[in-house]
C-alpha positions, 0 to 999 in steps of 0.5 A: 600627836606625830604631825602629817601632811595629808595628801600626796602631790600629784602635779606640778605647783605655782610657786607663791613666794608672798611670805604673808600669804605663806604664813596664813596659810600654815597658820590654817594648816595648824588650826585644822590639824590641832597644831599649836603654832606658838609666837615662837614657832610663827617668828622662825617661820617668818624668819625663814619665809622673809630670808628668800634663801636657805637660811641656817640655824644660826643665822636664825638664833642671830635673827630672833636675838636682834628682835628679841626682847629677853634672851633667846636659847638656840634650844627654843630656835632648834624646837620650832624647826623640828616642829617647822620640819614635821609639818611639812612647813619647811625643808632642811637642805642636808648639803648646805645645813640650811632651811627654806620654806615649803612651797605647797605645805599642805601636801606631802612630797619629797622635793629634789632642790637645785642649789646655786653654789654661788648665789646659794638660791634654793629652787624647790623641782616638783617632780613627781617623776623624779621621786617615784623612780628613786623609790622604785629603784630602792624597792626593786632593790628590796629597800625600804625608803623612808625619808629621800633627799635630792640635791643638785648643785650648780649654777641657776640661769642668772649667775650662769650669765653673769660668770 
C-alpha cells in the first residue's frame, strides 16, 4: 500500500519542536493509516527528531551502531528512510544530502527550506504561495510537476549577527 498524506496544507503552522510529541503523533499517524512503524524505522526518526539539524545517512548508520546491540546494515538505516520519506515524516534536503523532521506530517505540502550555510539549520517556510506559483508556472509551461523541491541557502538571522 503506497503511503499518502491526506490532507493539503492550507495555512501556516506553529512549529513544535518536542521530538516526543513528534514521535507520538507519527506513531498515530501509522496506526491510523495501517502503517508498521518498526523498532527500526521508530529509532531513525527519533535520531532525526533528537538531531535538531539536517542530519545525514551516514551519520545516522554511526548513530544506530553506537546504540545497537548487533550489527546495523546501512541497507536497514536506508529502508526507514525511504518509508520515513513516503509518509511525510521526514524531508530529504536534496543540496545537502541530509534529513530533517516534518513539522505538520499529517498534511501534504511541498516546503521551501531556508539552509544556513554556516550553522547548517534547516527552517521549514510554510508557503503555500510560494509552491502554488511554481507549479503554476510549470503548467503554463505544459509541465506536469511531480515532485518540487526549494532550497535557499544563506545565512539565519543569528549567525548573520555573529559574522
Amino acid at each position: 500500500m503506497p503511503l499518502r498524506r491526506t490532507q493539503t496544507c492550507t495555512a501556516p503552522h506553529h512549529h513544535v519542536d518536542d521530538a516526543d510529541a513528534y514521535l507520538d503523533e507519527v506513531a498515530t499517524i501509522c496506526a491510523e493509516r495501517g502503517l508498521r512503524l518498526t523498532e527500526q524505522r521508530a529509532r531513525v526518526l527519533r535520531l532525526v527528531a533528537d538531531a535538531g539539524r539536517p542530519v545525514k545517512a551516514y551519520e545516522l548508520i554511526d548513530l544506530m551502531r553506537a546504540g545497537a546491540t548487533g550489527p546495523v546494515a546501512p541497507p536497514t538505516v536506508y529502508r526507514a528512510l525511504d518509508f520515513l520519506l513516503e509518509g511525510g515524516f521526514i524531508h530529504r534536503l536534496e543540496s545537502i544530502n541530509a534529513f530533517v523532521g516534518c513539522h505538520h506530517p499529517r498534511v501534504q505540502h511541498s516546503v521551501p527550506f531556508l539552509i544556513c550555510d554556516k550553522c547548517h539549520s534547516a527552517i521549514e517556510l510554510e508557503d503555500e504561495q510560494i509552491s502554488g506559483v511554481l507549479q503554476a508556472r510549470a503548467r503554463a509551461l505544459g509541465f506536469e510537476p511531480s515532485a518540487q523541491s526549494l532550497e535557499v541557502h544563506g545565512l539565519c538571522a543569528e549567525c548573520r549577527v555573529d559574522a
